[in-house]
Backbone bond lengths (Angstrom), bond angles and torsions (degrees), N, CA, C in turn:
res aa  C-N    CA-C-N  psi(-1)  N-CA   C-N-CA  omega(-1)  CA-C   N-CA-C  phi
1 X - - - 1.441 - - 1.527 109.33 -
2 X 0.926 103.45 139.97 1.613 111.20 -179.35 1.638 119.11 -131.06
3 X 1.840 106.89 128.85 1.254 111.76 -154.52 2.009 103.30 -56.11
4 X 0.726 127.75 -174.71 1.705 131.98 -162.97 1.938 108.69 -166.57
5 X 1.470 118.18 160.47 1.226 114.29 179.41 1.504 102.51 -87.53
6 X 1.491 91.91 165.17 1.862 92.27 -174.46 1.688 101.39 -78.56
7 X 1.180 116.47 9.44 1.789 116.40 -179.53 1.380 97.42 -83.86
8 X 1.234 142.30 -26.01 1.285 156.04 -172.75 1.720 106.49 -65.39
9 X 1.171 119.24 -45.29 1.714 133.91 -163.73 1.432 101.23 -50.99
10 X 1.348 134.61 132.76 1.302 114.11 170.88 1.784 83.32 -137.42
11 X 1.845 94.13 168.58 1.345 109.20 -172.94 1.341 106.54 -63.31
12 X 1.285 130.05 147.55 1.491 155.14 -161.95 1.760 110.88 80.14
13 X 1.027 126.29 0.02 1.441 102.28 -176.03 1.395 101.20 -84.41
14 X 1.488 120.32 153.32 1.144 150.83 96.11 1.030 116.51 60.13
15 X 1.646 137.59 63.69 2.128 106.64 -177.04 1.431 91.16 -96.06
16 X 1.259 116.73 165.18 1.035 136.30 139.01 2.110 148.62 -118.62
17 X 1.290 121.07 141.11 1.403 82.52 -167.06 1.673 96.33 -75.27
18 X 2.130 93.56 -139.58 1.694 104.09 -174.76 1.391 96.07 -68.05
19 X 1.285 115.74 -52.55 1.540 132.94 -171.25 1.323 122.78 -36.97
20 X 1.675 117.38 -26.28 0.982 123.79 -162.84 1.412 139.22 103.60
21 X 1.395 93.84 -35.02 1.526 115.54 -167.74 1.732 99.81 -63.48
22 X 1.340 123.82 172.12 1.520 117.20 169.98 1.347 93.05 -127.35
23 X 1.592 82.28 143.47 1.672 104.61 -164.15 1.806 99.05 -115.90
24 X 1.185 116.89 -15.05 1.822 109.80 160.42 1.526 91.41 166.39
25 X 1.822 90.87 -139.86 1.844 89.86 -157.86 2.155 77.77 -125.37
26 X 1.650 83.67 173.63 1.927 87.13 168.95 1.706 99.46 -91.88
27 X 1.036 115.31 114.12 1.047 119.63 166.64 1.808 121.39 -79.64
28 X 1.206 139.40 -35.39 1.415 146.10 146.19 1.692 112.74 -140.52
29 X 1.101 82.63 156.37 1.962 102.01 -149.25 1.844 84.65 -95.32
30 X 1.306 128.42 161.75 1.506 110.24 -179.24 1.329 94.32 -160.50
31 X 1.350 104.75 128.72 1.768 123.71 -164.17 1.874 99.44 156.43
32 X 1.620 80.83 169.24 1.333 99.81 179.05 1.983 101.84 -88.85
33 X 0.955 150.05 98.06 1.280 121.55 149.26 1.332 143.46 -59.92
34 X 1.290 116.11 0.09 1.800 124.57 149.39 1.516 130.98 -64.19
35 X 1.545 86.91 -33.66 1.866 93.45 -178.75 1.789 97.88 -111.51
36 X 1.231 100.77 16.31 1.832 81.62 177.53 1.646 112.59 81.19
37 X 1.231 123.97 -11.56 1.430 117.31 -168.72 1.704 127.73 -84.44
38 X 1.440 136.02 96.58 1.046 148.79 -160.74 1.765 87.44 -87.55
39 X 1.284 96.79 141.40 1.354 94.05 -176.01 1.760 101.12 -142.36
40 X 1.215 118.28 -26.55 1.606 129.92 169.46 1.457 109.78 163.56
41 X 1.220 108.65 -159.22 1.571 126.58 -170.67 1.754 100.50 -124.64
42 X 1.128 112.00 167.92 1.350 113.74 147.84 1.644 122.10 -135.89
43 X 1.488 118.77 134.32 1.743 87.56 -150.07 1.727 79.88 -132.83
44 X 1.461 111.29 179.06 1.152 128.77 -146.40 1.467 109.81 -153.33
45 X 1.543 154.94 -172.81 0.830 134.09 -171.96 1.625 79.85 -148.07
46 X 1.470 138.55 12.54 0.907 124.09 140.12 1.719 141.79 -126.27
47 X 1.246 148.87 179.41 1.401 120.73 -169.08 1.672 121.08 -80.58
48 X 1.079 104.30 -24.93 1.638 116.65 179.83 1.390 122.49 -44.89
49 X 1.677 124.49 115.76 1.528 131.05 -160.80 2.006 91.60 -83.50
50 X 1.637 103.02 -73.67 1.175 102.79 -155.14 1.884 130.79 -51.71
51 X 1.912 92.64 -39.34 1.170 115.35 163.52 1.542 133.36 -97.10
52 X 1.130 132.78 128.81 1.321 108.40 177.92 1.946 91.12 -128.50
53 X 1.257 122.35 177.50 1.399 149.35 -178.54 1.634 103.57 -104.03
54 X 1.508 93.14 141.34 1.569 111.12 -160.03 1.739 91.28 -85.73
55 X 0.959 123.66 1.66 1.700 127.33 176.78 0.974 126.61 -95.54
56 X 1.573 108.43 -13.20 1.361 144.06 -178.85 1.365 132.58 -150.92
57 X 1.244 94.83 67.33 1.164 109.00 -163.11 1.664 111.80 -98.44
58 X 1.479 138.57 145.38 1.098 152.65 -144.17 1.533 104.48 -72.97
59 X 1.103 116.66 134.92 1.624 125.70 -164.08 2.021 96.20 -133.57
60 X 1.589 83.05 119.05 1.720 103.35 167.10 1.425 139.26 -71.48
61 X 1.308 109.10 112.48 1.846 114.81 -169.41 1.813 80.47 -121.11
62 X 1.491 87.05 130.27 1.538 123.08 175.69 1.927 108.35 -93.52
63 X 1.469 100.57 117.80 1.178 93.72 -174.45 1.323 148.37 -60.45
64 X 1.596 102.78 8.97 1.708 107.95 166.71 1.695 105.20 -88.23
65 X 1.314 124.21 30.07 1.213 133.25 -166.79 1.778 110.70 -136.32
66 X 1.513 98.51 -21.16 1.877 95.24 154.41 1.294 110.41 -98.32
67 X 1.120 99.64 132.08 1.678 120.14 164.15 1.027 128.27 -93.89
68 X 1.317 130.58 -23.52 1.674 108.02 167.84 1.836 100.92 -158.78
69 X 1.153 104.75 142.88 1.824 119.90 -167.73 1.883 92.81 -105.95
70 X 1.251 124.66 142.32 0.901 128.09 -170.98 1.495 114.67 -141.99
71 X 1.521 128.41 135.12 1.500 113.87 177.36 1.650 109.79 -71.84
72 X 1.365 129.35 8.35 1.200 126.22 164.96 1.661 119.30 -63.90
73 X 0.787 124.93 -33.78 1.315 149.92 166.49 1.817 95.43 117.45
74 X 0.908 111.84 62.06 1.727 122.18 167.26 1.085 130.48 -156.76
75 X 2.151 101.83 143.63 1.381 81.44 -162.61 1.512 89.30 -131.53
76 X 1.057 108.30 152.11 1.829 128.46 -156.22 1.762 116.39 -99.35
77 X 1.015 131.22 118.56 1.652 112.84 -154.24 1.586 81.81 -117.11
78 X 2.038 102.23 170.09 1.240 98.12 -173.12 1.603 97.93 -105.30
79 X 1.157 128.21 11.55 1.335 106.10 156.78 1.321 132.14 -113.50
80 X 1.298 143.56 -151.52 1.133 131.53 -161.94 1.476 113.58 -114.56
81 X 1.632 128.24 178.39 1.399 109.33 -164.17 1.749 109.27 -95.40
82 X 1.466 109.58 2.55 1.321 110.09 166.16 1.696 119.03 -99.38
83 X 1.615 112.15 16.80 0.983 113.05 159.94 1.594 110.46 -127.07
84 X 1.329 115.19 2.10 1.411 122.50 159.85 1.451 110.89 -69.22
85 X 1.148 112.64 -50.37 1.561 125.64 154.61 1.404 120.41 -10.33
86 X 1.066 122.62 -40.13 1.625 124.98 -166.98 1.656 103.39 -130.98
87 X 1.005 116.58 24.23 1.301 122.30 164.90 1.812 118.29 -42.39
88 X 1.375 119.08 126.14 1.181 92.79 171.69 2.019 147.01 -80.79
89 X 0.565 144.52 147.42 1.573 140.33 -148.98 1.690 99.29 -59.76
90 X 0.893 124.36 118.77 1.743 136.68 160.23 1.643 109.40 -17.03
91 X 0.817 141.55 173.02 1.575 135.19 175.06 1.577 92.35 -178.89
92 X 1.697 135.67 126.43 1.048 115.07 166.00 1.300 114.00 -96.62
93 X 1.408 96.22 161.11 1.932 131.07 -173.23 1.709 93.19 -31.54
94 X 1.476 129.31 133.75 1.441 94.62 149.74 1.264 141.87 -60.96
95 X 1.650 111.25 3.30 1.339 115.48 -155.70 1.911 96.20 -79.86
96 X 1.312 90.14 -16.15 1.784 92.83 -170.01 1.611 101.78 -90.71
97 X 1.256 124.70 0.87 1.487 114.25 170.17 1.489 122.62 -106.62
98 X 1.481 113.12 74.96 1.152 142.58 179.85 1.505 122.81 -54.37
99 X 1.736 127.38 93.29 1.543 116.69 168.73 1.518 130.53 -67.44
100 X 1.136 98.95 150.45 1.805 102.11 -170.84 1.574 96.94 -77.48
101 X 1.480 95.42 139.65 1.641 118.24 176.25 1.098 77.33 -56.49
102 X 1.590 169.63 -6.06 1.587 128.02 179.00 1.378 120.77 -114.77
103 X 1.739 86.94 28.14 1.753 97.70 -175.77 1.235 117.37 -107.23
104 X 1.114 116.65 137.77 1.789 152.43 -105.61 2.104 70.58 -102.67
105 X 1.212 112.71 160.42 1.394 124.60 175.46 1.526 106.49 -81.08
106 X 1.175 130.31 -44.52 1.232 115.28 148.74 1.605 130.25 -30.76
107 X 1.518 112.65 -72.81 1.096 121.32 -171.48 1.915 119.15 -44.83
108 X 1.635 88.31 -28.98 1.642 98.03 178.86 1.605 108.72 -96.88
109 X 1.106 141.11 -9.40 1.157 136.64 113.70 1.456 134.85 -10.61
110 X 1.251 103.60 -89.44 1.507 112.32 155.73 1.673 128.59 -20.97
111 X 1.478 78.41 -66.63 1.980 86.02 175.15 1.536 111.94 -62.26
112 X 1.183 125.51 -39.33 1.749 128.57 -176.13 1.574 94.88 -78.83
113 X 1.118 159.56 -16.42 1.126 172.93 -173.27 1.749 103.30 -77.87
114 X 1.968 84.29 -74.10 1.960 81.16 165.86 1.182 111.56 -65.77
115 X 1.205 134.21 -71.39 1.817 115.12 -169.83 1.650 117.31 -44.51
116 X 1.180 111.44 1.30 1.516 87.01 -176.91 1.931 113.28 -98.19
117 X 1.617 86.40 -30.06 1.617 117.66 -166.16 1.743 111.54 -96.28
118 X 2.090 111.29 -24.71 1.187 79.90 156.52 1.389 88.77 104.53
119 X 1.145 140.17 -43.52 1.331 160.21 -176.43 1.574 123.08 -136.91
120 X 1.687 109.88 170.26 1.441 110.55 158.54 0.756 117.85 -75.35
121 X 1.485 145.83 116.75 1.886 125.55 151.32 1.223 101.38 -111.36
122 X 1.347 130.79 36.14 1.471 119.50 163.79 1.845 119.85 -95.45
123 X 1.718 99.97 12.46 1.699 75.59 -171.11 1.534 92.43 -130.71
């Protein structure tokens, strides 16, 4: 096996913790790949990109927390699987929740309203 860049990782591989044990799959890889910036994984305990299950929902590993990228398709974390365990839940960037140019000034209201508060309180 030979170590690999983290631009390489694609959804379904393989994590593992130190222990060995496997603790799920990478479900989306999270960084910039223009500027080089690895920022973590978000992984899942099942293979599915577009959909995932509210029971299982995507859990955040910060990338000073993978340890090694592999052309096996696995990727090896440096802690263990009872502290993979408590990972906290994925949440995306707001930068990735994008309104449509045909949304009403209200509606973008609304949305900056929820991201700020966390909730709806507009209705």
């Amino acid at each position: 096996m030979t170590a690999v860049s983290w631009k390489v990782i694609q959804n379904g591989w393989d994590v593992h913790a130190s222990d060995g044990e496997e603790v799920g799959v990478v479900f989306l890889v999270v960084g910039d790949e223009n500027a080089d910036i690895f920022d973590g994984l978000a992984i899942t305990q099942h293979g599915g990109f577009a959909f995932h299950n509210y029971v299982d929902r995507p859990h955040y590993i910060e990338a000073a927390k993978v340890g090694e990228i592999d052309d096996s398709g696995r990727v090896r974390l440096t802690i263990t699987a009872d502290e993979a365990r408590s990972l906290p839940l994925h949440d995306p960037p707001a930068s990735a929740e994008i309104s449509s140019e045909e949304s009403s000034i209200v509606d973008r209201a609304r949305d900056e309203i929820k991201r700020l508060t966390g909730e709806d309180r507009t209705n």
